[in-house]
mmCIF file of the C-alpha atoms, coordinates in Angstrom:
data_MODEL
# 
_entry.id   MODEL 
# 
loop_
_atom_site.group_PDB 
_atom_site.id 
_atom_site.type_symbol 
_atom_site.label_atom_id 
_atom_site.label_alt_id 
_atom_site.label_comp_id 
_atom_site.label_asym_id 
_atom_site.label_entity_id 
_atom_site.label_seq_id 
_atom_site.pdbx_PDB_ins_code 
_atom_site.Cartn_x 
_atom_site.Cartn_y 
_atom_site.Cartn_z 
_atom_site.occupancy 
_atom_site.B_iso_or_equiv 
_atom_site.pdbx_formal_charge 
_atom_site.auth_seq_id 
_atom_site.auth_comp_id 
_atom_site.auth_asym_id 
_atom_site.auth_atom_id 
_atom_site.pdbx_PDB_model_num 
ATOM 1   C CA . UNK A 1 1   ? 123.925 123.213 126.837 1.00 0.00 ? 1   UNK A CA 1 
ATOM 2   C CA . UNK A 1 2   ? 121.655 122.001 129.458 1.00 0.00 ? 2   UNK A CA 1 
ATOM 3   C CA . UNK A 1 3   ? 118.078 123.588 129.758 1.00 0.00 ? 3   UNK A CA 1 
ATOM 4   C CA . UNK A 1 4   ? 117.067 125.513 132.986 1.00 0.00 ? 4   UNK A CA 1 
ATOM 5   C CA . UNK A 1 5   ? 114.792 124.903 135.491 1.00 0.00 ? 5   UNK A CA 1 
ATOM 6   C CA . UNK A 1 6   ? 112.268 127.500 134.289 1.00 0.00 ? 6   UNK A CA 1 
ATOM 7   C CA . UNK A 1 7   ? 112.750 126.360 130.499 1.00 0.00 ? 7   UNK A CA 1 
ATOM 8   C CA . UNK A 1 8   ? 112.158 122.779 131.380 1.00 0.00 ? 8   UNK A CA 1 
ATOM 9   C CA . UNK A 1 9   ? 108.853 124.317 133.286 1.00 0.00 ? 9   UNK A CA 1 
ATOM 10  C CA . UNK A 1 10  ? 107.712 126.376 130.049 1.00 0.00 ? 10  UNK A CA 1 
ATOM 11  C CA . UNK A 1 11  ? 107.865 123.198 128.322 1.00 0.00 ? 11  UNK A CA 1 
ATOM 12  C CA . UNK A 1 12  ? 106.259 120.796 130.664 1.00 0.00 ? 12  UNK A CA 1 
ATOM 13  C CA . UNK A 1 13  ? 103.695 124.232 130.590 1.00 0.00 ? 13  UNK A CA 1 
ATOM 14  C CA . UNK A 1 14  ? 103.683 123.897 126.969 1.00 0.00 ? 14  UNK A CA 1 
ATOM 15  C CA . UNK A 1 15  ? 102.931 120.068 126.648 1.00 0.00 ? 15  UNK A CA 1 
ATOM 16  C CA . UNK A 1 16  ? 100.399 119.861 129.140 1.00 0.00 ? 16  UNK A CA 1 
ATOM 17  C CA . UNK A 1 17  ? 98.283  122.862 126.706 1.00 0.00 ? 17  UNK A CA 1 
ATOM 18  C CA . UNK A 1 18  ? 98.600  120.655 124.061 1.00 0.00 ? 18  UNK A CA 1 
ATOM 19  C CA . UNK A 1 19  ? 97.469  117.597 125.715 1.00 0.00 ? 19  UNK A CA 1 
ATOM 20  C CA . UNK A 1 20  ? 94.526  119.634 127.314 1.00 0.00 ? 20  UNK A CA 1 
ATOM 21  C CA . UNK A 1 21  ? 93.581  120.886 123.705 1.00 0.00 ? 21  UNK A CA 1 
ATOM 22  C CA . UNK A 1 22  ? 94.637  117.750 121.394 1.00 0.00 ? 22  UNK A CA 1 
ATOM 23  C CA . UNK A 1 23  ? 91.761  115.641 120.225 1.00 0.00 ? 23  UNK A CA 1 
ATOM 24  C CA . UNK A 1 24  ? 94.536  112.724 119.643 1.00 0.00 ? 24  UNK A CA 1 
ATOM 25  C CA . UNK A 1 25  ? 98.084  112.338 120.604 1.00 0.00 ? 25  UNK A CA 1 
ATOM 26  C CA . UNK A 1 26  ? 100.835 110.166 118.260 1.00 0.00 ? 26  UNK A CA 1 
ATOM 27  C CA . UNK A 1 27  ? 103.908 109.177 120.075 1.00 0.00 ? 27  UNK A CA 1 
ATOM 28  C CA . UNK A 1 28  ? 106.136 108.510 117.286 1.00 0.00 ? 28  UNK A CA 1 
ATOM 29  C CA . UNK A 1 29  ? 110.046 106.966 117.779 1.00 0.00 ? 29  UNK A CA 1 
ATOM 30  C CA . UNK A 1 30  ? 111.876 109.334 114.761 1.00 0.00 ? 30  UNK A CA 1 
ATOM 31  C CA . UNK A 1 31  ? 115.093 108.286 115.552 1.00 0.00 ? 31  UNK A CA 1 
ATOM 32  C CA . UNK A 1 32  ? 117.409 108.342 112.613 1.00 0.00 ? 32  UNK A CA 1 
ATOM 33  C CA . UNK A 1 33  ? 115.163 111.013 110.590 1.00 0.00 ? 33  UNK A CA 1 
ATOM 34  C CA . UNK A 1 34  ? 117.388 113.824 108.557 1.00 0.00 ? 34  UNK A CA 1 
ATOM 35  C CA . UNK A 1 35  ? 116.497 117.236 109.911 1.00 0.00 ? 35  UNK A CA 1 
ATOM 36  C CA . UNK A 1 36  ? 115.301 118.312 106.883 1.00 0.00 ? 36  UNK A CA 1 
ATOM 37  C CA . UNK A 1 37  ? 112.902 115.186 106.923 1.00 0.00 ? 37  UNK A CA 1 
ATOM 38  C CA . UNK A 1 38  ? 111.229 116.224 110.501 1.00 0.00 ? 38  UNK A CA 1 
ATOM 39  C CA . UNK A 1 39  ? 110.875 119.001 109.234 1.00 0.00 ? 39  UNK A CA 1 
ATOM 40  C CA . UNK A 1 40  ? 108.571 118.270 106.027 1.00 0.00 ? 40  UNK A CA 1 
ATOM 41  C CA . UNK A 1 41  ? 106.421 116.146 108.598 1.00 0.00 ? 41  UNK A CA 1 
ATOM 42  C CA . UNK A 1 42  ? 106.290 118.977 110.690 1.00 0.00 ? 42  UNK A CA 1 
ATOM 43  C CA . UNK A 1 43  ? 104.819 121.126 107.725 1.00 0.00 ? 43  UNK A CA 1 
ATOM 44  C CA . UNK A 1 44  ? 102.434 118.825 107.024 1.00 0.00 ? 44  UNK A CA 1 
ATOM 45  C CA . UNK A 1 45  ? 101.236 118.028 110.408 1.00 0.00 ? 45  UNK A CA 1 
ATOM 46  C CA . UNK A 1 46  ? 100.696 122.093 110.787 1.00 0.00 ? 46  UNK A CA 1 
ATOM 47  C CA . UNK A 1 47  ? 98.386  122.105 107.191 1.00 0.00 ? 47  UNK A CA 1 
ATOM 48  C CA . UNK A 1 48  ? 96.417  119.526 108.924 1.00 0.00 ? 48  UNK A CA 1 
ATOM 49  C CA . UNK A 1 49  ? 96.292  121.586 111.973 1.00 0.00 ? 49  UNK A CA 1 
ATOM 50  C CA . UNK A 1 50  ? 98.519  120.149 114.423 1.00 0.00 ? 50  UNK A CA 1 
ATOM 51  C CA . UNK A 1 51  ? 101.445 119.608 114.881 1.00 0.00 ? 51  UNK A CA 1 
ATOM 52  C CA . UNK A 1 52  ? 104.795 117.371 116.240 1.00 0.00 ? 52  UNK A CA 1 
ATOM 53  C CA . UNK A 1 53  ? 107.178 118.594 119.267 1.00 0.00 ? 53  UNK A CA 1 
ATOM 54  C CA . UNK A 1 54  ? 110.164 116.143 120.175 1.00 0.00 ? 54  UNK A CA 1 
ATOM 55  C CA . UNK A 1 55  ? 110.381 115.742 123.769 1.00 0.00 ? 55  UNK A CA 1 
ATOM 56  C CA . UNK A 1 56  ? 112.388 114.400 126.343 1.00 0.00 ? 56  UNK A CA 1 
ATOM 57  C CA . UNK A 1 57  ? 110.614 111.174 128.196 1.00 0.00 ? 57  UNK A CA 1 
ATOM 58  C CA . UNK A 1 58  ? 110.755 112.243 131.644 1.00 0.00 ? 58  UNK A CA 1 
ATOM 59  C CA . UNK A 1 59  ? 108.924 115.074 130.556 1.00 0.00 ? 59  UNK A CA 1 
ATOM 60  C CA . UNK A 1 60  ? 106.150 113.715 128.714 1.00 0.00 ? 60  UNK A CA 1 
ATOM 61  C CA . UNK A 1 61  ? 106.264 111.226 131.780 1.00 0.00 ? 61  UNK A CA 1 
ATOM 62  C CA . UNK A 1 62  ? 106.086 114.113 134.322 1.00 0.00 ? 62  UNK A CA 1 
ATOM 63  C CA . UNK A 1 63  ? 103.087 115.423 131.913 1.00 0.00 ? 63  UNK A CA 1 
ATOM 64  C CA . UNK A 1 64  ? 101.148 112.488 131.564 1.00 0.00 ? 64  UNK A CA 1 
ATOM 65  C CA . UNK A 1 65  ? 100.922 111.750 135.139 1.00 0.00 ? 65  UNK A CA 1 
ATOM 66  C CA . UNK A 1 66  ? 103.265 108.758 134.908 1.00 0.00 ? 66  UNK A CA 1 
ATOM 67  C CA . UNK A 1 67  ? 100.691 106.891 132.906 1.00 0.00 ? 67  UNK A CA 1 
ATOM 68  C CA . UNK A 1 68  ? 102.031 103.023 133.052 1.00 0.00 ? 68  UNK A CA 1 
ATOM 69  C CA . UNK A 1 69  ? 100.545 101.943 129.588 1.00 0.00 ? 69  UNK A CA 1 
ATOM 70  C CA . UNK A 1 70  ? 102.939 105.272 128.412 1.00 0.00 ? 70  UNK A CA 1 
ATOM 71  C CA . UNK A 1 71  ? 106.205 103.668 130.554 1.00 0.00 ? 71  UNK A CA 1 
ATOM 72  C CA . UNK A 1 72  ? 105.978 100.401 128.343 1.00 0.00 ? 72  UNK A CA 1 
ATOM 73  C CA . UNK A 1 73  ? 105.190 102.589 125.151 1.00 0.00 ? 73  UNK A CA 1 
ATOM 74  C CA . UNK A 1 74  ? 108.235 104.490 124.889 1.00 0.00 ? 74  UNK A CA 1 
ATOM 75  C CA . UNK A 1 75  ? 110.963 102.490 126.330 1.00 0.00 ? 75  UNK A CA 1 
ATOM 76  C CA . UNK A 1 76  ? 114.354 104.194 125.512 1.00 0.00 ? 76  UNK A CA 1 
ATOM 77  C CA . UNK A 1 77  ? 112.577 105.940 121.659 1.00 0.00 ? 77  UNK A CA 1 
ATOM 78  C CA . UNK A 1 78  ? 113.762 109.070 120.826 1.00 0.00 ? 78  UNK A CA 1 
ATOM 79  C CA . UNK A 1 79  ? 110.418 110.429 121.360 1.00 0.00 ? 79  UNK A CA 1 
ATOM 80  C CA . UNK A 1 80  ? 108.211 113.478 119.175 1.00 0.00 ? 80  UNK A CA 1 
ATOM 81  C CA . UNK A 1 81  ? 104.897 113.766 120.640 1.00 0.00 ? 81  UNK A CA 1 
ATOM 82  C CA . UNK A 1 82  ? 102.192 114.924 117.638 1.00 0.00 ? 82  UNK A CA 1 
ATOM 83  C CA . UNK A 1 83  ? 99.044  116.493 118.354 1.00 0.00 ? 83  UNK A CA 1 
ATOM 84  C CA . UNK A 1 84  ? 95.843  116.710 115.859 1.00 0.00 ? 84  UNK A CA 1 
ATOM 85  C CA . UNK A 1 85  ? 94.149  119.842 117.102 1.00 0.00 ? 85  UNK A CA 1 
ATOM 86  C CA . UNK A 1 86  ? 91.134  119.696 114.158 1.00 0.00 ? 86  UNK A CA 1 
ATOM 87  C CA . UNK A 1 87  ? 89.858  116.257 114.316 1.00 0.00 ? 87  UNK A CA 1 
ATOM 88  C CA . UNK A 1 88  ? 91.090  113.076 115.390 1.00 0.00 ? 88  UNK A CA 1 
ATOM 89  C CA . UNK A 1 89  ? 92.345  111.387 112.434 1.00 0.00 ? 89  UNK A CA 1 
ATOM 90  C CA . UNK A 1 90  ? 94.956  114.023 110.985 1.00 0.00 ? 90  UNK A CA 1 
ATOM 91  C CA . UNK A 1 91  ? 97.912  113.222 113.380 1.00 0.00 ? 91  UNK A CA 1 
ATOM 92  C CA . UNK A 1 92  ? 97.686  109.660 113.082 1.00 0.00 ? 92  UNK A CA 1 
ATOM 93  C CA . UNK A 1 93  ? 97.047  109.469 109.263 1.00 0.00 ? 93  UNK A CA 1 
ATOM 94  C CA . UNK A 1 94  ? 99.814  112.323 108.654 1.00 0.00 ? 94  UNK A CA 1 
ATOM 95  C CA . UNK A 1 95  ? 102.500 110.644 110.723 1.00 0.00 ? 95  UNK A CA 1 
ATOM 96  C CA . UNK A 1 96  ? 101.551 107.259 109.236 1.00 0.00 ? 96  UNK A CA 1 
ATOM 97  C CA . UNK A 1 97  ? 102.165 107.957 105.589 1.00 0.00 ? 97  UNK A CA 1 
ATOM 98  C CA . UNK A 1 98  ? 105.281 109.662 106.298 1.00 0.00 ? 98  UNK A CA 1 
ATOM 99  C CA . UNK A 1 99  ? 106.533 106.271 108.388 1.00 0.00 ? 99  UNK A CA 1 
ATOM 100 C CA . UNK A 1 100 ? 105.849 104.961 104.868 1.00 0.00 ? 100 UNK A CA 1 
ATOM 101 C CA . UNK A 1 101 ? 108.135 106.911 103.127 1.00 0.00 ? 101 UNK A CA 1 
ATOM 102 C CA . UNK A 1 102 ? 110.708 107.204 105.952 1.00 0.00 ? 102 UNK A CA 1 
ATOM 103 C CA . UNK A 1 103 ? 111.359 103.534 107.820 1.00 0.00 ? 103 UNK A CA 1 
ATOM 104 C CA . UNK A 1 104 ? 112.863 105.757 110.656 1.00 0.00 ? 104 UNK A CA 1 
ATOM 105 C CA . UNK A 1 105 ? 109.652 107.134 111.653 1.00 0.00 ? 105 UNK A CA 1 
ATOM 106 C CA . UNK A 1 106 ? 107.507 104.709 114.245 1.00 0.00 ? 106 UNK A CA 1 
ATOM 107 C CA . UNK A 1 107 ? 104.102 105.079 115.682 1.00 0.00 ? 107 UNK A CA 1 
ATOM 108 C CA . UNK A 1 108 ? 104.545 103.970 119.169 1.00 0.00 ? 108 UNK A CA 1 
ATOM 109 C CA . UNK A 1 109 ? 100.811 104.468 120.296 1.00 0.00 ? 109 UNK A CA 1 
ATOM 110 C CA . UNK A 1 110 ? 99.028  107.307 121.708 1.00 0.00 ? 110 UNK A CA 1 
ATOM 111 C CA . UNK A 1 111 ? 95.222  108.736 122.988 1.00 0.00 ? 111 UNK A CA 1 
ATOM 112 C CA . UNK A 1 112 ? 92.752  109.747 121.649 1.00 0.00 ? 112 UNK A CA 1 
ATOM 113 C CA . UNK A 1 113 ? 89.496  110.787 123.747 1.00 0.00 ? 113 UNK A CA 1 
ATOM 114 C CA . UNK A 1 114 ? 91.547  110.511 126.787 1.00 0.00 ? 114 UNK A CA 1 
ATOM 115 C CA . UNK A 1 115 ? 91.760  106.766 126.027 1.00 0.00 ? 115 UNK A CA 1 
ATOM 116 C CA . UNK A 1 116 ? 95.327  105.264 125.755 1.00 0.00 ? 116 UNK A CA 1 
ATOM 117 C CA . UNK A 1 117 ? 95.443  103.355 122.312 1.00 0.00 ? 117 UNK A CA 1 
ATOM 118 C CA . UNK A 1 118 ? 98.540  100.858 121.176 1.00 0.00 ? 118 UNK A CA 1 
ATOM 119 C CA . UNK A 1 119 ? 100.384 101.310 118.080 1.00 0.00 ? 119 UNK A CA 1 
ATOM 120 C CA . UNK A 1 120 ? 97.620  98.753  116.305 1.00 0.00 ? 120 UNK A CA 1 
ATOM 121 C CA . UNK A 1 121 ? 94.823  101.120 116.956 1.00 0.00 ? 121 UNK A CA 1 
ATOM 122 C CA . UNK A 1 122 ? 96.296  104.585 115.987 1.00 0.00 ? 122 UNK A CA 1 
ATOM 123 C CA . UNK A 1 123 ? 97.546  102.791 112.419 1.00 0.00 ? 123 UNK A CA 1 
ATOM 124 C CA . UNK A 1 124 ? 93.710  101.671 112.597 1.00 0.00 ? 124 UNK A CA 1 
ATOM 125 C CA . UNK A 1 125 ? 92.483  104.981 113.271 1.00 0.00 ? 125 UNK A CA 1 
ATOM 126 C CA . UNK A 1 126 ? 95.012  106.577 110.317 1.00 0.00 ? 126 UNK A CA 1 
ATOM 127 C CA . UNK A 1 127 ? 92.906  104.271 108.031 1.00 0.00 ? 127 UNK A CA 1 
ATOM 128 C CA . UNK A 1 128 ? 90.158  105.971 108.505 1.00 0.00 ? 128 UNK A CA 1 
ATOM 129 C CA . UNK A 1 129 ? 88.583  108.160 106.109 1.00 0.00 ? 129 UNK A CA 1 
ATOM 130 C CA . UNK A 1 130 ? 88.913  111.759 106.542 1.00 0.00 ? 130 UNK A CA 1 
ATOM 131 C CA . UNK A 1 131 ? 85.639  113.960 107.221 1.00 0.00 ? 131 UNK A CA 1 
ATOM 132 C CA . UNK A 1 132 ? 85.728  115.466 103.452 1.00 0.00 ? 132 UNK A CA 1 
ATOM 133 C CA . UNK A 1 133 ? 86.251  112.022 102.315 1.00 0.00 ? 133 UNK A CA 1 
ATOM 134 C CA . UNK A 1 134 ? 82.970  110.746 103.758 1.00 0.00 ? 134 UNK A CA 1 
ATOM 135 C CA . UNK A 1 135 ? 81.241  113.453 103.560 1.00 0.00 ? 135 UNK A CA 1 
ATOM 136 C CA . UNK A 1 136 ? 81.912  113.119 99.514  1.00 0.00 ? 136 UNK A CA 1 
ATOM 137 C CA . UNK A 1 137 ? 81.209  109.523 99.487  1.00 0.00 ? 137 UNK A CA 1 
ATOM 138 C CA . UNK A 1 138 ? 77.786  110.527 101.277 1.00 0.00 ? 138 UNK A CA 1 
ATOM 139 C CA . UNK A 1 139 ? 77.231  112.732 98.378  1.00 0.00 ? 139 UNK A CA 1 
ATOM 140 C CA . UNK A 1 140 ? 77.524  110.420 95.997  1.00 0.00 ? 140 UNK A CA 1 
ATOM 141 C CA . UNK A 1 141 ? 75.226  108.059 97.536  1.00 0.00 ? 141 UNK A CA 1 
ATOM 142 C CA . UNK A 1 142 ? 72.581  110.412 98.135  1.00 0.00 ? 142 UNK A CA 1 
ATOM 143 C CA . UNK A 1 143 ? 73.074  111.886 94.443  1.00 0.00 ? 143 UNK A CA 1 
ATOM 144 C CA . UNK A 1 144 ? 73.150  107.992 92.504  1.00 0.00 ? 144 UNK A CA 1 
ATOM 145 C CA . UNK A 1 145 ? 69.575  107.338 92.718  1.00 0.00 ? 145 UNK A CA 1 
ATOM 146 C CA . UNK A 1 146 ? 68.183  110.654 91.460  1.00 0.00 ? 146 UNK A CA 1 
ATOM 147 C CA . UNK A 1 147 ? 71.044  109.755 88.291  1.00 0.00 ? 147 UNK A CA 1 
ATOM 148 C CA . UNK A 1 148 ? 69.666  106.358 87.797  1.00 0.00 ? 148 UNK A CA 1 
ATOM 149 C CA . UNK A 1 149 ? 66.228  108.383 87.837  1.00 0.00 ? 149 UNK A CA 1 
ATOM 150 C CA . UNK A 1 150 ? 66.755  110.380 85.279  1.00 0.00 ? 150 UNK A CA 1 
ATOM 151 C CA . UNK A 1 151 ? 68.292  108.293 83.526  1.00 0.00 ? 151 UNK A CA 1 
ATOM 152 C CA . UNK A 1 152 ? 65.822  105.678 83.121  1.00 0.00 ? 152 UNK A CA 1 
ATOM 153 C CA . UNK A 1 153 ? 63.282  108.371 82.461  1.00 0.00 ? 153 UNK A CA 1 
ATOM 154 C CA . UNK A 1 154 ? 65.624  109.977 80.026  1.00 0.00 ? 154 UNK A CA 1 
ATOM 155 C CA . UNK A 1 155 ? 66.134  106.772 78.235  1.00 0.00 ? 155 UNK A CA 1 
ATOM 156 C CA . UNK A 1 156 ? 61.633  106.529 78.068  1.00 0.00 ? 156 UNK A CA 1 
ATOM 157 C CA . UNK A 1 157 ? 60.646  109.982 76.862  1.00 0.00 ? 157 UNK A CA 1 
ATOM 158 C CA . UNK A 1 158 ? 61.607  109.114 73.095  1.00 0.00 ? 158 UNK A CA 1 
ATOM 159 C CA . UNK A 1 159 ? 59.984  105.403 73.569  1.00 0.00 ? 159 UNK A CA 1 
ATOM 160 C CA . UNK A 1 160 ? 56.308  107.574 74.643  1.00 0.00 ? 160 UNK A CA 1 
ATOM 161 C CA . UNK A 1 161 ? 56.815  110.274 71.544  1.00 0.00 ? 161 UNK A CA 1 
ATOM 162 C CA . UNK A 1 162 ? 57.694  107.466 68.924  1.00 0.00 ? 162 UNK A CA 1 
ATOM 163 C CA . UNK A 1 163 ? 54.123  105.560 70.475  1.00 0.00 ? 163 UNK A CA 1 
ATOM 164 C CA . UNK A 1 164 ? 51.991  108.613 71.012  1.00 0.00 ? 164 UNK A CA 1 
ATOM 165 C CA . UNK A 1 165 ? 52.853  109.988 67.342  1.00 0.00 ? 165 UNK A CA 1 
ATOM 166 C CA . UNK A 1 166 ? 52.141  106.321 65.837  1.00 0.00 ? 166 UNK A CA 1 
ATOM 167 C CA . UNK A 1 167 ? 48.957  106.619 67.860  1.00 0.00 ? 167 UNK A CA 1 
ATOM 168 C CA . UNK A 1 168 ? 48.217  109.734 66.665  1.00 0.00 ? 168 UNK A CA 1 
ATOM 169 C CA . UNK A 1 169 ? 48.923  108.670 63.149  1.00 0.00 ? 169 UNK A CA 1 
ATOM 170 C CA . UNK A 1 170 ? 46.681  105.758 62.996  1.00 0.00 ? 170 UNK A CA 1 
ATOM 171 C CA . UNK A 1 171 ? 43.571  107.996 64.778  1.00 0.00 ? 171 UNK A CA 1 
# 
């Protein structure tokens, strides 16, 4: 059954809130995914606070202004649109790993920081390290010197008892 006029609107309505609010946008060709499938990367996409809407073209046309770089993006893709609300990286990485264990799953391209991206630089920007990622890896830099500190000094104290009491023994 064909959608209405005013349910088409509510979803143009509802696109353009998500593009206003994304931080990055996936376009994604999923044609050939299992419902069940779409539906695992949709719960994953919503633990890493976003989430994946499939769309018809002329509607993410009519809400992307008719970007041209968007025109020779999707081409004739069955299209799902996936937004990372929390940071930039969860979209891209989430939808990326998933095209690894389903071949029907394709980033197309998308934005992020209002910039239009190609396919090469979202997949770039999924290999990115997430924020708890670095921030451990910071940790552990910070924390390996003050190891390798008390380490050494650990690894002295006994050398400076053993000489003090042979000093002490021979005074």
């Amino acid at each position: 059954m064909p959608k209405t006029k005013q349910q088409k609107t509510d979803t143009l309505e509802k696109i353009k809130q998500q593009i206003a609010s994304a931080k990055s946008i996936v376009f994604a060709d999923y044609k050939g995914v299992k419902v069940k499938d779409f539906q695992e990367l949709r719960k994953s996409l919503k633990q890493g606070k976003g989430s994946i809407e499939v769309t018809k073209i002329n509607l993410a046309r009519i809400a992307f202004e008719k970007n041209k770089s968007l025109d020779e993006l999707i081409g004739k893709a069955s299209l799902a649109i996936g937004y990372s609300f929390d940071d930039e990286i969860s979209a891209p990485k989430i939808i990326k790993k998933f095209g690894k264990k389903n071949e029907h799953v394709k980033i197309l391209g998308g934005f992020c920081d209002g910039k239009f991206m190609s396919k090469e630089e979202i997949e770039r920007l999924a290999d990115i390290p997430s924020k708890e990622e670095l921030l451990v890896k910071l940790l552990f830099v910070i924390k390996s010197p003050i190891y390798k500190l008390v380490g050494n000094l650990g690894g002295q104290a006994p050398r400076l008892v053993r000489t003090l009491k042979a000093i002490a023994e021979k005074g």
